[in-house]
C-alpha positions in Angstrom: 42.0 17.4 -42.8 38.9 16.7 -45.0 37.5 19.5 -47.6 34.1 19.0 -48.8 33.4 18.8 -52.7 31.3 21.8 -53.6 31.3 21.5 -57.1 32.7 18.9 -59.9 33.3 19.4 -63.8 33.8 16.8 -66.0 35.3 16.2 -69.2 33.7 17.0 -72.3 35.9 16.0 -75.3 32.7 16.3 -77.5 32.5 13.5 -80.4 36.3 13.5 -80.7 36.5 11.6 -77.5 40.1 11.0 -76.2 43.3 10.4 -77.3 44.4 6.9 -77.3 46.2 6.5 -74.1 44.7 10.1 -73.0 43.3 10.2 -69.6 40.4 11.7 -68.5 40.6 14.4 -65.9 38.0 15.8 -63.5 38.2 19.2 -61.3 37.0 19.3 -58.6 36.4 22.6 -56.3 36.8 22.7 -52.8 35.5 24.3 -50.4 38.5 25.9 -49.3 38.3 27.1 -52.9 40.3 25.2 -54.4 40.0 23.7 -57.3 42.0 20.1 -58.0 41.9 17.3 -60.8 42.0 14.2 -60.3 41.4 11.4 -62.1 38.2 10.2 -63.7 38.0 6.8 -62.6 39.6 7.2 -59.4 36.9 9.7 -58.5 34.3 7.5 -59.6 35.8 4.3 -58.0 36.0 6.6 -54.5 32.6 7.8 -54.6 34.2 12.1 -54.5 31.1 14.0 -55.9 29.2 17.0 -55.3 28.5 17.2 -51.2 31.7 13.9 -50.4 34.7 15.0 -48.5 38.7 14.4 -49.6 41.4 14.3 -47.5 44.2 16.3 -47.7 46.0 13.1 -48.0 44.3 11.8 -50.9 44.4 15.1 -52.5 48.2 15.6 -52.6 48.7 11.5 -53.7 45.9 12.0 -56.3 45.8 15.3 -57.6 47.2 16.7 -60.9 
C-alpha cells in the first residue's frame, strides 16, 4: 500500500555537523500518522518529500 508524505523534518546538527561516520536521518510523517526515518540520501536519491508517496515495502526495508 502507498502512504502519502505529509510532512518531512530534517536534520539540523547546527555548526557541529555530524559525527564522522554518523548518518543523517530524516522523519518523515505519514499520513496514516506515522512518523518514520529514513535515511537522508536515500530520501533524496528517491525523490520522498512533502506531497510523494512510500510503499509499505519500502518503508519496512528502509526505515529506522
Amino acid at each position: 500500500m502507498l502512504r502519502k508524505i505529509v510532512d518531512l523534518t530534517e536534520p539540523d546538527n547546527g555548526c557541529e555537523g555530524f559525527m564522522p561516520g554518523e548518518e543523517p536521518l530524516v522523519t518523515l510523517k505519514l499520513d496514516d500518522g506515522r512518523e518514520v526515518r529514513i535515511p537522508d540520501m536515500l530520501a533524496y536519491k528517491m525523490n520522498w518529500d512533502i506531497g510523494q508517496s512510500i510503499s509499505d515495502e519500502d518503508i519496512e526495508k528502509y526505515a529506522r
